[in-house]
C-alpha positions in Angstrom: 5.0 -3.0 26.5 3.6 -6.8 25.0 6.4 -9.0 24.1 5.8 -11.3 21.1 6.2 -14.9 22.6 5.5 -18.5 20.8 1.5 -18.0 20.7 1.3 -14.6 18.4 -1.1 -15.6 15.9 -3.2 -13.1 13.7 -2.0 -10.9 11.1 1.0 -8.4 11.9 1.0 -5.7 9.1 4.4 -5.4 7.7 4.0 -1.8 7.4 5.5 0.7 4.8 7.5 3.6 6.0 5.7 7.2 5.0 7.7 10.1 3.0 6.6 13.4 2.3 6.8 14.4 -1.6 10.9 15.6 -0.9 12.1 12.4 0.8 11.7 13.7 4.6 10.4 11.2 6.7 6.2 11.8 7.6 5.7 11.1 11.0 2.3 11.9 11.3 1.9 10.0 8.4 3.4 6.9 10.2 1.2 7.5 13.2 -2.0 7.9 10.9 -0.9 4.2 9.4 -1.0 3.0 12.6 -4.5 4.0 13.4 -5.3 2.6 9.6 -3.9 -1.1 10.5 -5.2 -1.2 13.8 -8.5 -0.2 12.3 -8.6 -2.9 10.0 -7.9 -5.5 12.9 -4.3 -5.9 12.4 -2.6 -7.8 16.0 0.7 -6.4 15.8 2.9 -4.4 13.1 6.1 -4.8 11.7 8.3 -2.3 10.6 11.4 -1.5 9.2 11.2 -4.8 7.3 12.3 -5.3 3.4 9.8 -3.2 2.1 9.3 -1.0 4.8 12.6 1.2 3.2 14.6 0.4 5.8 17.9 0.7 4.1 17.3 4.1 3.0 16.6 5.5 6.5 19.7 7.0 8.7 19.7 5.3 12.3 18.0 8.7 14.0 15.3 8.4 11.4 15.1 4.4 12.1 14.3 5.3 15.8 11.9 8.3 15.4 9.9 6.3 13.5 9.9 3.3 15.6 8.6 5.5 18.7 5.8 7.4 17.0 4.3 4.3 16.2 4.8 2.0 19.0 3.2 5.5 20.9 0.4 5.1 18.4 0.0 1.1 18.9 -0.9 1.8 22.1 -0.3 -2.3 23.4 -0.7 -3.9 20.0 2.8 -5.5 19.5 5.6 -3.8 17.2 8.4 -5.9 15.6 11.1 -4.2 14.5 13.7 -5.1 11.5 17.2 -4.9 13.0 18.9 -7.2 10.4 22.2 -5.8 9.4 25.9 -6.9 8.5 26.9 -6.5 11.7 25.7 -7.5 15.5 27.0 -4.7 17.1 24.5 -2.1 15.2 21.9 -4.7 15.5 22.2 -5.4 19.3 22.6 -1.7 19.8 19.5 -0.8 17.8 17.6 -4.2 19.1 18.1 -2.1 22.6 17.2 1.1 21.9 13.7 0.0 19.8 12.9 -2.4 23.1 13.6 0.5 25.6 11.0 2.7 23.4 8.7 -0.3 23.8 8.8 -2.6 20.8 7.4 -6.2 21.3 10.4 -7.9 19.9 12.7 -7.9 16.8 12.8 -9.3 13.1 16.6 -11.0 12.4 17.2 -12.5 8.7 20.3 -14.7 7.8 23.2 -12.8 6.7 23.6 -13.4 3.2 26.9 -15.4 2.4 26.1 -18.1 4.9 26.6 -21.6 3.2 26.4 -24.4 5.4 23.5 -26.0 8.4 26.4 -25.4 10.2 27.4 -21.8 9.2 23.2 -20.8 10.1 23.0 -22.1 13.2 26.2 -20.7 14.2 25.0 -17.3 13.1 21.8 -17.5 15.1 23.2 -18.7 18.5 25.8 -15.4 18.0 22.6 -13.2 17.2 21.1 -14.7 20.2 23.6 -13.8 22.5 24.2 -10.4 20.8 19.9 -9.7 21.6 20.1 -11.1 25.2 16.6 -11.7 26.4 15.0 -10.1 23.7 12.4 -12.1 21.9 13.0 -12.5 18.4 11.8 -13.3 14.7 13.7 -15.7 12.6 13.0 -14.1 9.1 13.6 -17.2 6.2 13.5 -15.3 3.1 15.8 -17.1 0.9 14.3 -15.3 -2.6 16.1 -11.8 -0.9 19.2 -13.4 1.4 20.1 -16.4 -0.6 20.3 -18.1 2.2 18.5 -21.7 2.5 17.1 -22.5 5.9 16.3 -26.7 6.1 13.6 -27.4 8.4 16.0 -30.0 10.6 17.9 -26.1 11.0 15.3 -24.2 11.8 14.0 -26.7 14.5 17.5 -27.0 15.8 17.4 -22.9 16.1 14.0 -23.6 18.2 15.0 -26.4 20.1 18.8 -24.5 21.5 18.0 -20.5 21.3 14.5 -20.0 23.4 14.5 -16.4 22.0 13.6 -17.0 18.9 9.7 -17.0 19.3 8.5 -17.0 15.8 9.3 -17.9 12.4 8.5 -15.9 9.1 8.1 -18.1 6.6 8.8 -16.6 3.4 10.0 -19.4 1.5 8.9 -20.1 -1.7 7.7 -22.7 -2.4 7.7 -23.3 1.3 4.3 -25.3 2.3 5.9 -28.3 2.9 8.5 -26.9 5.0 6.0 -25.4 7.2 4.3 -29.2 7.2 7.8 -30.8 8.3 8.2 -28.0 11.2 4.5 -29.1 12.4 5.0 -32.2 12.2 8.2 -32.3 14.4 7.6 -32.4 18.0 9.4 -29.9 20.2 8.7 -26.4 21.6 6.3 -24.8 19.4 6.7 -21.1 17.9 4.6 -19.1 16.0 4.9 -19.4 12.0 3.5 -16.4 10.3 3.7 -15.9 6.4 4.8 -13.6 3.7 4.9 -13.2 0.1 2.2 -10.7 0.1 0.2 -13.5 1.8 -0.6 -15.1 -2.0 -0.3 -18.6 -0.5 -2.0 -17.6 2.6 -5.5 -20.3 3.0 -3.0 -23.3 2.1 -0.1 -22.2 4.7 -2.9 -21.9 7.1 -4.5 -25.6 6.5 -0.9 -26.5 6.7 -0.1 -25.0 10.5 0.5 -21.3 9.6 -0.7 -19.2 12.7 -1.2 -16.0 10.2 0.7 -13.2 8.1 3.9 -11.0 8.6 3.4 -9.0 5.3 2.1 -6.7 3.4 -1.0 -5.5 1.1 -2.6 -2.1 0.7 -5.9 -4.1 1.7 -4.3 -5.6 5.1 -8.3 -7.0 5.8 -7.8 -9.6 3.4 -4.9 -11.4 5.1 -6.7 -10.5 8.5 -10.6 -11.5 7.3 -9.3 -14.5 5.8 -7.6 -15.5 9.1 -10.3 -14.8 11.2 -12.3 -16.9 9.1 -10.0 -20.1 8.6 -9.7 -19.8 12.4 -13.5 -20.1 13.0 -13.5 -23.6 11.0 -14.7 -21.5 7.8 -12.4 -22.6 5.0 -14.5 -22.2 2.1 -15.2 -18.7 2.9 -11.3 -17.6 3.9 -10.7 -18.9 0.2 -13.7 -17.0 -1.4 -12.2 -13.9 0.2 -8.8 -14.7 -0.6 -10.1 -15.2 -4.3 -11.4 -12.0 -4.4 -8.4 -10.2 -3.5 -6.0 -12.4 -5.2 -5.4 -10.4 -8.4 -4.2 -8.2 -6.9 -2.4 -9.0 -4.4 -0.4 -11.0 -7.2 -0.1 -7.8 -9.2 1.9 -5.8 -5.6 4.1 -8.6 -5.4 6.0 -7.7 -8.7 10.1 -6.9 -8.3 10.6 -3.8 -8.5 7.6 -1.5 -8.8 5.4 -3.9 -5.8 5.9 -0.9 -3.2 5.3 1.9 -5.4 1.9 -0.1 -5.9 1.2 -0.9 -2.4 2.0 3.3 -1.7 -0.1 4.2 -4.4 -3.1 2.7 -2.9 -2.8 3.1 0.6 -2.5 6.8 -0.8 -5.2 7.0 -2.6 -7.2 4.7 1.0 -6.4 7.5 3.1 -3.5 6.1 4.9 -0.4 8.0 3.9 -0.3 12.0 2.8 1.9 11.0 0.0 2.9 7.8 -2.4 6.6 9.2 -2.3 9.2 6.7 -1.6 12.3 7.7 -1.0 15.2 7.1 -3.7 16.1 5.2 -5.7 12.6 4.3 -6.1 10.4 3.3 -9.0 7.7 4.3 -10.2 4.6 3.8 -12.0 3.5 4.4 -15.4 -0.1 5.0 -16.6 -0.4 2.0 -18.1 0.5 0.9 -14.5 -1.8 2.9 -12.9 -4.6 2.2 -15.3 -4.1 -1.4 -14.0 -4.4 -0.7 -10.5 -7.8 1.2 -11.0 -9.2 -1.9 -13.2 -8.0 -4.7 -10.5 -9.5 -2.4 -7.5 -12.8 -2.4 -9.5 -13.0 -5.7 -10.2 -12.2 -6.9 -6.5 -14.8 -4.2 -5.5 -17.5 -6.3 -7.5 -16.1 -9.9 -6.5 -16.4 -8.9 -2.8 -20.1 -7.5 -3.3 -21.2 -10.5 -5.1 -19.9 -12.6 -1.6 -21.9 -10.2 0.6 
């Protein structure tokens, strides 16, 4: 088993969970994911995140899918989403997913929680909940309503020593992610989400990769690798390339039938299906997707 700590950098894949066509869960789906991320460079995975379905599993499903694919991972790091309204079900499954071999866990704000106060509270009572476990401090304020200041966050860092990482999915969040840097202290990993969209400027301002998700998961991890050998220019030519759509999967609403749809039609997953209630796409939708993926085909021959 690798535990995440405060130096995980790279891009962990915020992966979808597979259905077959009826809603049953599709494990050797979720195994043959696995092998697809991995493939494409990914350093750790995340799953049972916000749009990795994880509401619409039952708690049996939640754990047979957790343990095909940390079995498949091998000892590439899995984070695991065990936010929920109540710490008992999270420290109970927070155990069970580390026992089967998970690198850590993902924890976002309870929505409801109003004050600096009220946040830090919460986390120092998830902390003790999780024990020694290492943890992710999800800010995602778009889904949770819950605004995380930097002076909170850092406090969160400086008094819990479990929390190992932030994911940053504020919005606009860069120069939160500049104040954090900027503040001297112990050090965590920030990785970044929103479909990675902001991704070259988070990394110029301290970002250490990606916790998301995209049916092409080698953009987020090419331009990384790039930005990280002093290559800027090209990590935002690739970007560029990749941008629309990227921008076009991050839609409300019908993003993960997108995202499904392609890593359907990549080879990834046996079927699109998510489970319900789910969206899903029209012609004119899918007529889209097939126009974007051509053009991004030609803008990433033309950079060689």
């Amino acid at each position: 088993m690798t535990r995440i700590d405060e130096t995980a950098a790279g891009v962990y894949v915020i992966s979808v969970t597979p259905f077959h066509d009826n809603g049953a869960l599709d494990l050797p789906s979720a195994v043959r994911l696995t092998d697809f991320y991995l493939s494409r460079g990914a350093a750790g995975l995340t799953i049972l995140g916000m749009m990795g379905e994880a509401p619409k599993l039952t708690a049996a499903e939640s754990l047979q899918l957790t343990k095909a694919m940390i079995q498949s991972a091998g000892k590439t790091p899995i984070v695991v989403g065990v936010s929920g309204p109540g710490l008992a079900a999270m420290a109970e499954l927070a155990a069970q997913v580390m026992d089967a071999g998970a690198g850590g866990v993902m924890v976002a704000p309870t929505p409801g929680l109003r004050t600096d106060d009220a946040i830090l509270a919460y986390f120092h009572e998830v902390a003790n909940a999780l024990g020694d476990t290492p943890f992710v401090l999800q800010d995602f304020p778009q889904a949770t309503g819950v605004q995380i200041a930097p002076s909170v966050i850092l406090r969160i860092v400086r008094e819990i020593p479990s929390c190992v990482m932030l994911k940053h999915e504020d919005w606009p969040g860069l120069n939160k992610i500049s104040a954090i840097r900027a503040a001297e202290g112990r050090r965590i990993s920030i990785l970044v989400g929103n479909g990675g969209i902001f991704l070259p400027e988070e990394l110029r301002r301290g970002a250490d990769g990606a916790m998301t998700g995209f049916a092409y998961p080698e953009m987020m991890i090419d331009v990384a690798a790039a930005h990280a050998r002093g290559e800027r220019e090209r990590a935002a030519d690739l970007f560029d390339a990749y941008l629309p759509l990227a921008r076009y999967e991050l839609q409300p609403g019908p993003g993960l039938a997108v995202r499904k749809h392609i890593l359907h039609s990549r080879g990834a997953i046996a079927s699109p299906a998510q489970r319900r209630p789910a969206a899903k796409l029209t012609a004119a939708d899918l007529a889209d997707i097939a126009w974007l993926v051509r053009r991004q085909e030609r803008r990433l021959a033309e950079l060689g």
